[in-house]
Steps between C-alpha positions, in 0.01 A plus 500: 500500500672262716727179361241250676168697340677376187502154606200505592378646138719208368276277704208651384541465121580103622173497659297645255675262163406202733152632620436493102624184346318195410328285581308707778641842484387802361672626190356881504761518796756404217436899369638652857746237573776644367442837637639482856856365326482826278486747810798330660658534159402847456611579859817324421555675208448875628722454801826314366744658780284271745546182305825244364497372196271156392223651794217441287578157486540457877198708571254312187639117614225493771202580264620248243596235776178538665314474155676175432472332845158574508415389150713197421592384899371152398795406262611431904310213487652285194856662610617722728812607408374520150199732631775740700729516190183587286347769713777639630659565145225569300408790793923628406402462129215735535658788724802473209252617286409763727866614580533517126169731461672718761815529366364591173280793667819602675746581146223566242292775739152439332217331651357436177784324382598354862091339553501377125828292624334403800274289256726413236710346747222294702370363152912422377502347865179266483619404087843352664323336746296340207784431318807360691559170674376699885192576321246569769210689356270438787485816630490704137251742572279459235449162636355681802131540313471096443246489713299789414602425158153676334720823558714384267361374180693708291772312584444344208739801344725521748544213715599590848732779430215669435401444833829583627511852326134578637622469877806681489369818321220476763726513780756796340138703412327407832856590678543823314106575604551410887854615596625834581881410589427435860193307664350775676401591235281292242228629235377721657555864417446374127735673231410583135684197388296287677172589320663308268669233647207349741269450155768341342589258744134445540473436127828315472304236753116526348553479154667121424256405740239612299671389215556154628111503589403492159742290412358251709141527437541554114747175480338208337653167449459290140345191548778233449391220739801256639395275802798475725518251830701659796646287759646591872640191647614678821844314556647627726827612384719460855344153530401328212555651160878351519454183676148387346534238207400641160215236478359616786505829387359448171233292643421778741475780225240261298288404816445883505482548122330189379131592622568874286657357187292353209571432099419928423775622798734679294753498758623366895692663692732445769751709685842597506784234650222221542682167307835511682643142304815756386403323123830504262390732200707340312261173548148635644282273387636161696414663850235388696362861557422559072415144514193576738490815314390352183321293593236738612492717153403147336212484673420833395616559136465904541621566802862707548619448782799713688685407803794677666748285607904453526716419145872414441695567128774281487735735265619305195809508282543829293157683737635785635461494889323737670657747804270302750639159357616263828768219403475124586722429772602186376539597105571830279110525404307802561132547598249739578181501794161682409222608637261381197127518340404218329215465236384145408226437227455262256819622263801236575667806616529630837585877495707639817497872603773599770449744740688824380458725774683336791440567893857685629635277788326219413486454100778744420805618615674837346812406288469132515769493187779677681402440887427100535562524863166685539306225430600374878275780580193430300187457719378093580134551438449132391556309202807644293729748630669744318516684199259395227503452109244750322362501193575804242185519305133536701328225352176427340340117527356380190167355625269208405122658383534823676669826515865594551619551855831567712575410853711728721629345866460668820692818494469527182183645536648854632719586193218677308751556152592136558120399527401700218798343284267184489214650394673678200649170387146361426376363866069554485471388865766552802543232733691546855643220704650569845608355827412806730521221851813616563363804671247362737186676561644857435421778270756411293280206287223749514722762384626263193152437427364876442788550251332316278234668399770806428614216249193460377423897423828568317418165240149492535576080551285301650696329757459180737701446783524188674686516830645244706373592810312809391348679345421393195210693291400564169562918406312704188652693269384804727702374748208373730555154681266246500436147762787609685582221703616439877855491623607163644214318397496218182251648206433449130346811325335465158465795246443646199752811403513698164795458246592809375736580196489904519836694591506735772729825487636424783575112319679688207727699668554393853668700743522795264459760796761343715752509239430855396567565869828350521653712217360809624649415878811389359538886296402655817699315690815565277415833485503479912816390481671758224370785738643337815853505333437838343450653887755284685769658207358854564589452876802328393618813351352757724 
């Protein structure tokens, strides 16, 4: 085989992961998309006097750069640099992990032991990317089925490692199947093993989709009726979110909301980032924004209302402060910026969730507490700049007349441990506010929007999602959407979801499968590692 037939393998598995992810892809291309990476690995692997060290990662960065281009090339359009950085390193990230799967083959000389790393090491990969402050779980490949997500109703089990584990075994079975160690020669003359292999791979694919077919049809919500008012003010966020006055802006959401909302709406709902009055925490209630606010939930006595906006904590003496903490410049007093969810009712109180799972490059920065200087770098998307405060605990309004409910912000929504950690603290309902304007007309809103109803399978939530400038919807506990509204166009939805109090497995015990993973790639890795020293002192003393 020559060296550019590999890159153009490379290319092909690119081609193929793109072809199949959401919104308008086709995920049964997910099941072979791996496969043309595994014959230039396999090739790689059986001729090592052809090859340098680290090949496998030069020949597998094409696949994973054209995946990521393809897939997430409209990050370009809220920052470019920012969308180079992302693509570019998430595309090195992933042929690591394929290096590493190599190298493993290489010093432990089983396949068995070499393809079970392969997937151990892809789940360990997509649990740090949950996990650290460069999360970017976009392209976690059990996200791939979000919108097709009727294939994956048992993901109420498993969450999307499940889904993760079902396309790489297809692709090592449908590889092992097809490939006869050159490509002149595929299938066909059949051996004995594959009498085996081909109805495997076949029922490897067939049977969660039967599975999840049932699931489906046999799923029945409780009847738990809360009436919930969803509003899409469309501001746009280059133009107007930052430089419109907060009256405005409330007035705006209520000229859409008003005609919707009556004395039985249980809640009203508004998106992420909309109030930008930077309120003091410290003293919320004497702004103009909660002023307007409350005003509205005396008219109507049962109505909870939620609004993002953006909060300041003024630290006081003996609080600890926070690694995200910025100093007065003209006194020694500390204070932090959030991206908040606020709940106002009839209670006195106001209760305040900040967003926990932070946007890297523009929310976040890696090592804020010992690299300050980073913060220069942070992306200027609007509004505050820089690293964020975040709250520990995932937090659980207490409601006027209705059931218990959580909001999550934006990107939140990906993070399907994080989601589910809502849920098991007592949330009945699931409500998502974002700002998705950023990315213009793109797949990425789109995108953003089908993960949702993943979110909705693992916790069997109802959810409503109100948008800023789309889309906004109302999605069942089987994961189905419903009035699914227009990008770039004003709306007000009204709805009635189902509360529901029941715990999912997949609720319980999280990312079980993707921690499982990570010990068992971290033995075989070590074990990788013991055998490469074991043969480099056997040459040593040959």
């Amino acid at each position: 085989m020559k060296k550019y037939q590999l890159f153009l393998l490379s290319a092909l598995s690119g081609l193929l992961m793109s072809a199949a992810w959401p919104e308008r892809g086709f995920p049964g291309l997910l099941f072979a998309g791996f496969v043309p990476l595994l014959i230039v690995e396999d090739f790689i692997y059986r001729h090592p006097g052809k090859f340098i060290k680290f090949s496998l990662l030069f020949y597998s960065y094409p696949a994973f750069l054209i995946w990521n281009g393809l897939t997430t090339w409209w990050i370009y359009n809220s920052t470019g640099a920012g969308a180079l950085i992302a693509i570019g390193m998430n595309a090195l990230f992933m042929s690591i992990i394929f290096q590493l799967f190599h190298f493993t083959r290489r010093k432990l000389k089983n396949d068995l032991s070499a393809y079970a790393a392969l997937i151990f090491y892809w789940m360990a990969f997509e649990y740090l990317h949950l996990n650290w402050d460069l999360n970017w779980p976009w392209l976690n490949i059990g996200n791939g089925f979000s919108s097709y997500y009727r294939w994956v109703e048992w993901y109420e089990f498993t969450g999307t490692f499940g889904g993760t584990i079902w396309v790489l075994v297809a692709n090592i079975l449908l590889f092992k199947v097809l490939y006869r160690g050159s490509l002149t020669r595929f299938l066909f003359p059949l051996k004995e093993k594959d009498f085996i292999l081909i109805p495997a791979f076949l029922l490897w694919i067939i049977v969660p989709l039967i599975i999840s077919w049932s699931i489906y049809h046999s799923y029945k919500e409780k009847s738990n009726p809360v009436t919930i008012v969803v509003v899409q003010p469309d501001l746009d966020p280059y133009k107007e979110q930052y430089t419109i006055p907060p009256v405005e802006v409330v007035g705006r959401i209520m000229q859409l909301a008003e005609p919707l909302t009556d004395s039985n709406t249980n809640f009203l709902v508004a998106p992420e980032s909309a109030i930008q009055e930077f309120m003091w925490e410290n003293d919320i209630a004497t702004f103009k924004s909660i002023t307007l606010l409350k005003d509205i939930v005396k008219k109507y006595p049962n109505l909870n209302l939620l609004v993002g906006g953006s909060t300041r904590h003024e630290f006081g003496p003996g609080e600890v402060v926070s690694n995200t903490a910025r100093k007065f410049s003209d006194a020694d007093i500390y204070y932090d910026e959030y991206n908040t969810a606020m709940l106002l009712n009839s209670r006195d109180s106001i209760q305040l969730y900040h967003k926990s799972k932070l946007t890297p490059g523009v929310e976040i920065l890696p090592t804020y507490k010992h690299f300050r200087l980073l913060e220069k770098l942070a992306i200027n998307m609007g509004g505050t700049v820089g690293s964020l405060g975040m709250d520990k605990i995932r937090r659980v309004y207490t409601t006027v007349k209705t059931v218990k409910v959580s909001p999550t912000i934006c990107y939140e929504s990906i993070f399907g441990e994080f989601f589910a950690e809502f849920v098991r603290n007592g949330a009945e309902v699931m409500i998502i506010i974002t700002n998705d304007g950023w990315w213009g007309n793109t797949a990425g809103h789109r995108q953003h929007f089908t993960f949702a109803s993943l979110r909705a399978i693992e916790t069997r939530r109802s959810i409503a999602r109100s948008a800023n400038t789309g889309i906004s919807a109302f999605i069942d506990q089987r994961g189905d959407p419903h009035q699914v509204t227009k990008y770039w166009e004003p709306a007000a939805i009204k709805g009635i979801v189902n509360a529901n109090d029941q715990l999912t497995f997949y609720v319980k015990h999280g990312d079980y499968l993707a921690r499982i993973a990570s010990y068992c790639g971290g033995i075989l890795f070590l074990l990788s590692l013991v055998m490469h020293f074991i043969h480099k002192k056997r040459k040593f003393y040959k």
